[in-house]
Every structure is written in structure tokens, then in C-alpha cells.
C-alpha positions in Angstrom: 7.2 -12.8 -24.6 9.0 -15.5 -22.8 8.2 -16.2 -19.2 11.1 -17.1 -17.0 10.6 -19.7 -14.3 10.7 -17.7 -10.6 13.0 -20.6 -10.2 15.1 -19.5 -12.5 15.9 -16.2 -11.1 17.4 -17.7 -7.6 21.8 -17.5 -6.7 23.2 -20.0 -8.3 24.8 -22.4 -5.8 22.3 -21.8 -2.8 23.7 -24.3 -0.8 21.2 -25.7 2.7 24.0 -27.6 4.1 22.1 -29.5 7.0 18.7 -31.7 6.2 17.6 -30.9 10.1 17.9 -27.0 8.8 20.4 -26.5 11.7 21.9 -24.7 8.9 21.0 -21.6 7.2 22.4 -19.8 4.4 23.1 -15.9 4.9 21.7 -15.3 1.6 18.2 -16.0 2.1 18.4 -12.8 4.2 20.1 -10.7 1.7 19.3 -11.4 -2.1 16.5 -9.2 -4.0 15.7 -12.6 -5.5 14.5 -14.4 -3.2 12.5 -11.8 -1.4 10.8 -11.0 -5.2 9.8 -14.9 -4.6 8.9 -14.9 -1.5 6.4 -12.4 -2.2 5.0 -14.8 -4.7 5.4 -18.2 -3.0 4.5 -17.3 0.6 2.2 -14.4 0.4 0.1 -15.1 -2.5 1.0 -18.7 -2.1 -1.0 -21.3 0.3 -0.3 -19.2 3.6 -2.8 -17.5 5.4 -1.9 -13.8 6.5 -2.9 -11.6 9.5 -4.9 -8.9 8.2 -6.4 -6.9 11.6 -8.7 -7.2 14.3 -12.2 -7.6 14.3 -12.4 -5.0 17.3 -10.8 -2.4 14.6 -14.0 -2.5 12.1 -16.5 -2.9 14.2 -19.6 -1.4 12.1 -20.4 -1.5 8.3 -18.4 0.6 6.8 -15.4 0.2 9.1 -12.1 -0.1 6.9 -8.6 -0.7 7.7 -5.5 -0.4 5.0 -2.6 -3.7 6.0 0.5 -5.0 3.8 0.2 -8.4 3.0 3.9 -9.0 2.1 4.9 -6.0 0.2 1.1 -5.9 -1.1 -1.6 -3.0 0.5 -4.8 -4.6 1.2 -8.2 -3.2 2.5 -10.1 -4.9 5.0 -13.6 -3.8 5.0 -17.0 -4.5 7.3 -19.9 -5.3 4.9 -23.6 -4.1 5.5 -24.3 -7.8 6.3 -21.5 -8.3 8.5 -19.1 -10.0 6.5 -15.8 -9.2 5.9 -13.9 -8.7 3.0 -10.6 -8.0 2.0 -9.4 -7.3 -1.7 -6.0 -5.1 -3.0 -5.9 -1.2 -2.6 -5.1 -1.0 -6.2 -7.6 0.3 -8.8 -8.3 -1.9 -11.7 -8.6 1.0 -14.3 -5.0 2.4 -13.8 -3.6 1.3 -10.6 -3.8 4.1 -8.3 -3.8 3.1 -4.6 -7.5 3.8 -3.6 -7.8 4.4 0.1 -4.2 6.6 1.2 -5.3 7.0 5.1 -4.6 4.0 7.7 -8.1 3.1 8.6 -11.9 5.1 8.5 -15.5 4.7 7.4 -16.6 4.6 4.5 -19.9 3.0 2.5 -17.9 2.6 -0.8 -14.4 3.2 -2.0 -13.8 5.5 -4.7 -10.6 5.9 -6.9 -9.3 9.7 -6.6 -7.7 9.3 -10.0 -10.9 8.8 -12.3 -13.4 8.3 -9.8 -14.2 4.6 -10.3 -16.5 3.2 -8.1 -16.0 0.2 -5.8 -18.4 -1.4 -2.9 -17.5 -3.2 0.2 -16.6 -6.2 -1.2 -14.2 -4.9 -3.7 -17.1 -4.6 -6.9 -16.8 -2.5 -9.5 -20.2 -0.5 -9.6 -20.2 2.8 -11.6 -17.5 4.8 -13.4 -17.9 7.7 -14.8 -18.5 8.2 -18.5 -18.8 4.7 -18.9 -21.1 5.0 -21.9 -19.2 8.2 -23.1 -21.2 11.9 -23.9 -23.2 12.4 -26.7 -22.9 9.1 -28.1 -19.3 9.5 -28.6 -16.3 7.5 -26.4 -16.8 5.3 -23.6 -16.2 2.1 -22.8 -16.6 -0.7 -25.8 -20.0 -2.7 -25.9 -17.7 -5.8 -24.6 -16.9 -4.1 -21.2 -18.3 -5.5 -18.1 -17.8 -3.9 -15.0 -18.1 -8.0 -13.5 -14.7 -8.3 -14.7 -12.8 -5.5 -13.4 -13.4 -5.5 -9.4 -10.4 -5.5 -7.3 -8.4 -8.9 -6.7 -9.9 -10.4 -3.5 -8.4 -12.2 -0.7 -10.2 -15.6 0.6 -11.0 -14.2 4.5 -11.4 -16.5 7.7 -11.9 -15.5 11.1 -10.5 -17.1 14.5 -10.7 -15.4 17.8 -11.2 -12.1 16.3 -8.1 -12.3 14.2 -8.7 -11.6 10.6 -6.7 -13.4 7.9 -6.7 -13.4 4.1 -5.3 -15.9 1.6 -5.0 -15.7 -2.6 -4.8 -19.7 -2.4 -7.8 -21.6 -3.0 -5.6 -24.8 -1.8 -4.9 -22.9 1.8 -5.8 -25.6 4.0 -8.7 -24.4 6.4 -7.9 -22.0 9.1 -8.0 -23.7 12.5 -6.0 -26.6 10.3 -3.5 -24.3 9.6 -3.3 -22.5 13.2 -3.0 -25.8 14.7 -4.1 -26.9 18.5 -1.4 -25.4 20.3 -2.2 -21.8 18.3 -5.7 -22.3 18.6 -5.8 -23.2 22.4 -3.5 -20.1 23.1 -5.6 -17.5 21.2 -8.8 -18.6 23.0 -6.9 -18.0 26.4 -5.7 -14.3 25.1 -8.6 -13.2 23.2 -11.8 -15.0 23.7 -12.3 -15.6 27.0 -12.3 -11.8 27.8 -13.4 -9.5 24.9 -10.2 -7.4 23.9 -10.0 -3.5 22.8 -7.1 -1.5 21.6 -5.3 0.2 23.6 -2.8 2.0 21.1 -0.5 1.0 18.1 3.0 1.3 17.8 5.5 1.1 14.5 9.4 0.2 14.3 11.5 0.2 11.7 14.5 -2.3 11.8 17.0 -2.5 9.3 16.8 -6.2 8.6 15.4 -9.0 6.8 11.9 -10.2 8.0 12.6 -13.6 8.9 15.4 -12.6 11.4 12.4 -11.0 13.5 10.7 -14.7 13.0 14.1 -16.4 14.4 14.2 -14.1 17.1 10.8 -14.4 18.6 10.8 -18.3 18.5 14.2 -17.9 20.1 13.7 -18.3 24.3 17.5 -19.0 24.1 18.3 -15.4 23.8 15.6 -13.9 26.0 17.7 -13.9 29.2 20.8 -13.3 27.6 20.2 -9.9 25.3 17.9 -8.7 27.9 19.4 -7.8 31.2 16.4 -7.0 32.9 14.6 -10.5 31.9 16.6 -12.5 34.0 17.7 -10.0 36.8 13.8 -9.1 37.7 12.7 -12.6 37.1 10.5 -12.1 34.2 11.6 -14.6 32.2 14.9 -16.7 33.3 15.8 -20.9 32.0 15.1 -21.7 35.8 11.8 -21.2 35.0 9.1 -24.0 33.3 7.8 -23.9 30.2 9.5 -24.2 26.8 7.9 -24.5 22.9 5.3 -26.9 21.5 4.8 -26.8 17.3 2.1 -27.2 14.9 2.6 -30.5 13.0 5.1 -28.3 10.5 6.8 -26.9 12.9 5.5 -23.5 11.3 3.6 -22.3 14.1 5.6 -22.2 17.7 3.9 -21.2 21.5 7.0 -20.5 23.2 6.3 -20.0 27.2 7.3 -19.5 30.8 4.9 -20.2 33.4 5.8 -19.0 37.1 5.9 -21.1 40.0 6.7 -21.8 43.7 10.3 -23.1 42.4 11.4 -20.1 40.8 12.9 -18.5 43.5 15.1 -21.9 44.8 16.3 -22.2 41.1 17.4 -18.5 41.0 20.5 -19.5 43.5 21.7 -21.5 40.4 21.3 -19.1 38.1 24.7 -17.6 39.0 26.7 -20.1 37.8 24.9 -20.2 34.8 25.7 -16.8 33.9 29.3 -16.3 35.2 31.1 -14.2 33.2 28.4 -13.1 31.4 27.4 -9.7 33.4 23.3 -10.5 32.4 22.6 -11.9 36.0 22.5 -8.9 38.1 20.0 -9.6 40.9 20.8 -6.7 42.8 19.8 -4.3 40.0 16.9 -2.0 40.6 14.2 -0.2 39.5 13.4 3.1 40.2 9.6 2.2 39.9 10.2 -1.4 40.9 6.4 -2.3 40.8 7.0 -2.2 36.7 8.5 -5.4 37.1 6.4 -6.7 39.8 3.0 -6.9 38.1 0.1 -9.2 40.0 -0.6 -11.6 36.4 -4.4 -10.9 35.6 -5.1 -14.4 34.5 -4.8 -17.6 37.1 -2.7 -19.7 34.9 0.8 -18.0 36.3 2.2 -18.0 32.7 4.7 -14.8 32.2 5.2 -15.3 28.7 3.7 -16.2 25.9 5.0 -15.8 22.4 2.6 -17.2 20.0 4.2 -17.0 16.4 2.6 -18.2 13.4 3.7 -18.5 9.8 4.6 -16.5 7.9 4.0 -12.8 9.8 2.0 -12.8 12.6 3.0 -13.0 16.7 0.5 -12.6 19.6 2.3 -12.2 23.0 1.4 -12.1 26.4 4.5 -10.6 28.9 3.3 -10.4 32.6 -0.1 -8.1 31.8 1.1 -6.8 28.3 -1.0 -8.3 25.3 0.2 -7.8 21.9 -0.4 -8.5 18.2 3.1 -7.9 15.9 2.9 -8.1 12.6 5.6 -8.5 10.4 5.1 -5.9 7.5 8.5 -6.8 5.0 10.2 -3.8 3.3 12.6 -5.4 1.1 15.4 -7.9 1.8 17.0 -5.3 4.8 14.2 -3.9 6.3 11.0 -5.0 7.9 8.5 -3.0 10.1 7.0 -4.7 13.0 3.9 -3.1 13.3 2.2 -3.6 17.0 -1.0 -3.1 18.2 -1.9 -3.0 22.3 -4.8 -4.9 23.5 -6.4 -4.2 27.2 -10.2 -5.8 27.8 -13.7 -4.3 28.1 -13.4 -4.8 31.7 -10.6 -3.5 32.7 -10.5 -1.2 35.8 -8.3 2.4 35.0 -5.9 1.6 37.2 -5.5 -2.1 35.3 -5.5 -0.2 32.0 -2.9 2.5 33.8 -0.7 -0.9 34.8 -0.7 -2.0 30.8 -0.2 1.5 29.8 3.2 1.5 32.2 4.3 -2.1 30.8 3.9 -0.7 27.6 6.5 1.6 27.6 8.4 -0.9 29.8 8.6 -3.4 26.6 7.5 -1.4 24.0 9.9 -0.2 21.1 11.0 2.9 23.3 11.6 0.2 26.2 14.0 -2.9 26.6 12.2 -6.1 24.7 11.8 -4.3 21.2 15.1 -1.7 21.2 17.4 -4.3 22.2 16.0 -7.2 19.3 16.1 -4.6 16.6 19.5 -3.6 17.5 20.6 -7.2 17.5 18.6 -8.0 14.1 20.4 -5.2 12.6 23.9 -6.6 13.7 23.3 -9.5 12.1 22.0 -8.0 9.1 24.9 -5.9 8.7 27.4 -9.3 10.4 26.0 -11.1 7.4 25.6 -9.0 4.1 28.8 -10.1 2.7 29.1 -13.1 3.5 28.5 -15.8 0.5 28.1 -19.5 0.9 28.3 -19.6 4.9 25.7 -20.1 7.2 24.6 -20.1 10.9 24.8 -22.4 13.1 21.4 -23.7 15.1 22.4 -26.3 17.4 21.2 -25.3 21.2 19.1 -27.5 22.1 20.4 -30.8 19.9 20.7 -31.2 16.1 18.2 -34.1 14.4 14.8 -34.4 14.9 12.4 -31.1 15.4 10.1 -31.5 18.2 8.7 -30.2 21.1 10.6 -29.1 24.2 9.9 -28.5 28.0 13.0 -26.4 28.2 13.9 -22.6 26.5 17.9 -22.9 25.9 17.3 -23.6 22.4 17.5 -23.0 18.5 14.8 -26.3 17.6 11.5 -24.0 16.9 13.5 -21.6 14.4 14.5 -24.8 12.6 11.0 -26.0 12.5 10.0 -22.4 11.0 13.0 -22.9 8.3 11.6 -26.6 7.8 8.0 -24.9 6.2 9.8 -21.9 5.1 11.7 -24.6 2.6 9.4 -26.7 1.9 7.1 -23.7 0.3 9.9 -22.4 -1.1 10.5 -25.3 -3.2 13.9 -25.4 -2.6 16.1 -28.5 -3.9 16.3 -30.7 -0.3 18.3 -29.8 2.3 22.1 -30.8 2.3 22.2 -30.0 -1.9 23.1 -26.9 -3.7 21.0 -25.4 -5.8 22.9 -25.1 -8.7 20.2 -23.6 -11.3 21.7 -20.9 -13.6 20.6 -17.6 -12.9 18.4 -16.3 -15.8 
């Protein structure tokens, strides 16, 4: 049988018009095609993917089920210690294996014929492998070596799990980059995290609109209301976005200082005409928006986002991991799990329980982004051979900022979206014949 290229199988005429990616086209958001290869290039490809928490399994035996792309894996806590990672798909016939979210468990057996897997994804025993009587079974050439369950390549930073399938992924803390790795020291490490909860939403559009969205501070004050009115996050305050060497992985902040509430009295003029600048506007429980920050650094915000589905953010005392979890070219779920610390007083973790719900999917950050995603989505769906426009902030070279009113980190995640793609360079068409 002839195998077709994955190139092959693109939209003909794929146009990238600008070479600083301050152009996108709308149909990497919409075709089957290029989600089918982005399954193949970016997740099984040289990326490495967020798989869990090491505060999830924390004893052998501990198990947790994940998606990497549109792929179930298990993650699993060895006798030893070590963890492991492999597909949920039995080798036999291809029956998912483990069907709850996460458990204990010192082996993992297939409900279909019962075949037997260890904690690092082995195949051990199946039944009737030498057949009854001396009649069936397997053949004298079988080798239960051969058929364990495909395996991820698993590195730990911080108490972040990820897997890879590449054996050229670069090494982790290469890939996170300093900015990344400084950032998930300050939120995870120095105080020993727990979960507090986990939270699922459903938005109808493609996954890397969620990944322009979060490395997007230009929007932040402008679709949410409350961000600028309560003086979460406004552009009077400092901070801005610094990149891994690829521009892949972005630390977008805000940090809050004595000059926040002079460079408020501007902020009027900034939004006239807008109706987002409301600093009059009230809470009914104002202390939700008037949080003491439990770390001395004074940073509000921090939206750590690294390639290709993982975000951990900080807003006032709410800590978060998202993880992008992509269910076919119009939907994504962003999966969200709540982190408080071993040492947090009740009335702390009562404070993070409150922001929570302040932010969370029920609240303001999450429902308003997925309603916005989905307008573009739907704004888009039709549209062939046009393209957005990503200018804010200046066109040309993609580097760091020390200001949020712009589009530079989203074209620095389309920069090493392209590039591991393997797209035909920026400013041509690809004009390669459908198959």
C-alpha cells in the first residue's frame, strides 16, 4: 500500500503572508488536516507535553489517565519511585485499559481479555497464552517483550510531569528555558503545593486560539471589565513578556507597585469610549478583589505558557495549572487544576477557594475568553485565504517587552508553531496538491 506524505494532505494554497508571523491564516484553526498533523508533528513530534502533578500520584501505585493531543496516556508511580507514562491502549486489540480519571492500582489489566500490564507499561501475563490442552495459544515466536504499551520518554521539573515520543526532544530545563524555569521555582518549589480542586471547560474552538489568548496582556483589561476597574491587572501597571530563545515559551506579568494608583488618573483617557474603565464599580464582597498577595514579590499576574499545551498562572493568590486538552479543529477543553500549599492557614485556603470562583470558568477570566474564542471561531470558519492581523506592539523583530499592549509573544508562539510544522517559509503559499 502507498504511503502518502502528511505533507501531502495540507490546503492547497496555505498562504503565511508576513515572515514576522504578524500574519495568520484562518485555516490553521479550521481544517481537519492540519489538526490530523498536528497530532503527528507536535505531539508525538520533538515537544514535550504536560502530563500531571507529581502531588497527584504520590505513592506506588498512584495512576492518573491525561490526553496528550487527542492521545489517552497513563501516568503511573512505580514501586521504585519512578514514573512512567505509556498509551491507555492495549496492545492485543486496542481497548482503552484504565476508563476512570485517576486511582491505585499495582498493575493494569485489559477488561477485554484480561492481558496483563505492570507499572511501566510491560506486558507480563495473558491468559491462555500457551493455549489448553496443548491446543491454541500463542505461536512459539510470541514474546510478551514485544507487545508492551508505547511509552512516553518522562522528565520531571518542579513537580510538573512531562512526556515526549521524541528521542531528539532536546532536555527538559533546555526546552522550558530560564524565564520558565525561574517562574515555576517561585510557584511551585519554594512552597510544596497540593490540590485544591479541578475544574473542566469546554470551548468551542480551536486549541491554539486559547494559546493566543493567554500570551495576549493586550486584551486582559479590555474583555474583562473587572481587570482594569479593580486594579488587578491594568497597562499602567509594570511588567510585560519575556521568551524562551524560540519565542515558544512566554512569562507574561504585572507586578504591583507604589505608582499604580498615580497612573490610574490616566487610565481614563486611555479607555474613553470604551465603557471597560469603570472605577466606581463595586463589589458586593469587595475584599474578592482586594486580596493581601501571599508572596513578597508584589507580582499580580503571572501567566506562564509553554509550548504546545501547558499554562501555569498565578492571579493575586490563585495558582493554577491549564492544560490544553484539543478535541478536534473547533473544540478544545481546558482542563484546570487548583493548587493551595501544605501550609496554608483555613482561612488562606477559604481566600483561594473565594478567588476561585472569582476567576474560575463559572467567574469572569475563563467565561468571558471562551466566549471570545468561540466568536472568533465561529468569525472565522468561512473565511479562506485571509488572516489576522498581529501588530500591537510593532511588526519585525520578536523580542522581549517591558510593556502588555501587545500581539509580539503570540507571534513568537506562531514562529515555533511553523517551524515544527514544517511549513514552506513565511510570506510563500503552500501550493502542494492535496492528495
Amino acid at each position: 500500500m502507498k504511503t502518502i506524505p502528511i505533507e501531502a494532505v495540507r490546503p492547497a494554497a496555505l498562504r503565511w503572508p508576513a515572515d514576522d508571523f504578524s500574519r495568520v491564516p484562518y485555516e490553521i484553526f479550521h481544517d481537519p488536516r492540519i489538526y490530523q498533523e498536528e497530532m503527528q508533528r507536535l505531539f508525538h513530534g520533538p515537544t514535550w507535553n504536560y502530563l500531571g502533578l507529581e502531588v497527584e500520584i504520590p505513592n506506588w501505585g498512584d495512576f492518573l489517565t491525561t490526553w496528550v493531543g487527542d492521545t489517552h496516556v497513563i501516568v503511573t508511580r512505580a514501586k521504585n519511585g519512578a514514573v512512567h507514562a505509556f498509551e491507555n491502549t492495549c496492545a492485543h486489540r486496542g481497548s482503552r485499559i484504565v476508563d476512570t480519571v485517576r486511582g491505585n492500582a499495582k498493575r493494569h489489566t485489559c477488561p477485554y481479555h484480561l492481558w496483563n500490564y505492570n507499572l511501566a507499561g510491560e506486558l507480563t501475563a495473558l491468559p491462555l497464552e500457551k493455549g489448553h490442552n496443548g491446543k491454541g495459544g500463542m505461536p512459539p515466536c510470541f514474546d510478551k517483550k514485544d507487545h508492551g504499551l508505547r511509552k512516553l520518554r518522562v522528565a520531571i521539573c518542579g513537580g510538573l510531569i512531562f512526556g515526549t515520543y521524541s528521542e531528539q526532544t532536546e532536555e527538559l530545563q533546555a526546552y522550558l528555558g530560564p524565564h520558565s524555569l525561574s517562574q515555576i521555582d517561585r510557584l511551585l518549589v519554594q512552597r510544596k503545593p497540593k490540590v485544591i480542586g479541578y475544574l473542566r471547560q469546554k470551548i468551542p474552538s480551536n486549541w491554539k486560539l486559547y494559546n493566543e489568548n493567554v500570551r495576549d496582556p493586550y486584551h486582559a483589561s479590555l474583555l474583562h471589565l473587572f481587570q482594569v476597574s479593580f486594579g488587578i491587572q491594568t497597562p499602567a501597571m509594570q511588567g510585560g513578556i519575556k521568551m524562551d530563545k524560540e519565542g515558544k515559551n512566554t512569562w507574561n506579568h504585572s507586578i504591583l507597585s507604589e505608582q499604580d494608583a498615580k497612573s490610574r488618573e490616566g487610565l481614563a483617557a486611555a479607555y474613553a469610549d470604551t465603557g471597560k474603565f469603570m472605577p466606581d464599580l463595586e463589589l458586593a464582597d469587595p475584599s474578592l478583589a482586594q486580596v493581601k498577595l501571599d508572596l513578597d514579590d508584589n507580582y499580580k499576574t503571572t501567566i506562564l505558557s509553554m509550548f504546545p499545551t501547558l499554562i501555569v498562572a498565578q492571579v493575586d493568590n490563585t495558582y493554577a495549572i491549564r492544560h490544553l486538552r484539543p478535541k478536534g479543529p473547533d473544540a478544545v477543553e481546558l482542563h484546570i487544576t487548583y493548587l493551595g500549599f501544605e501550609n496554608d492557614t483555613p482561612q488562606l485556603l477559604h481566600n483561594r477557594l473565594l478567588s476561585v470562583n472569582f476567576i474560575g470558568p463559572a467567574g469572569y477570566i475563563s467565561l468571558e475568553d471562551g466566549e471570545a474564542l468561540r466568536l472568533v471561531q465561529e468569525g472565522t470558519k468561512s473565511l479562506r485565504g485571509a488572516h489576522s492581523v498581529l501588530e500591537m506592539g510593532g511588526i519585525g523583530e520578536i523580542n522581549d517587552t517591558d510593556y502588555m499592549s501587545q500581539e509580539i509573544s503570540i507571534r513568537g508562539f506562531w514562529r515555533h508553531y511553523h517551524r515544527v510544522m514544517q511549513f514552506p517559509p513565511a510570506g510563500h503559499a503552500d501550493t502542494r496538491e492535496a492528495a
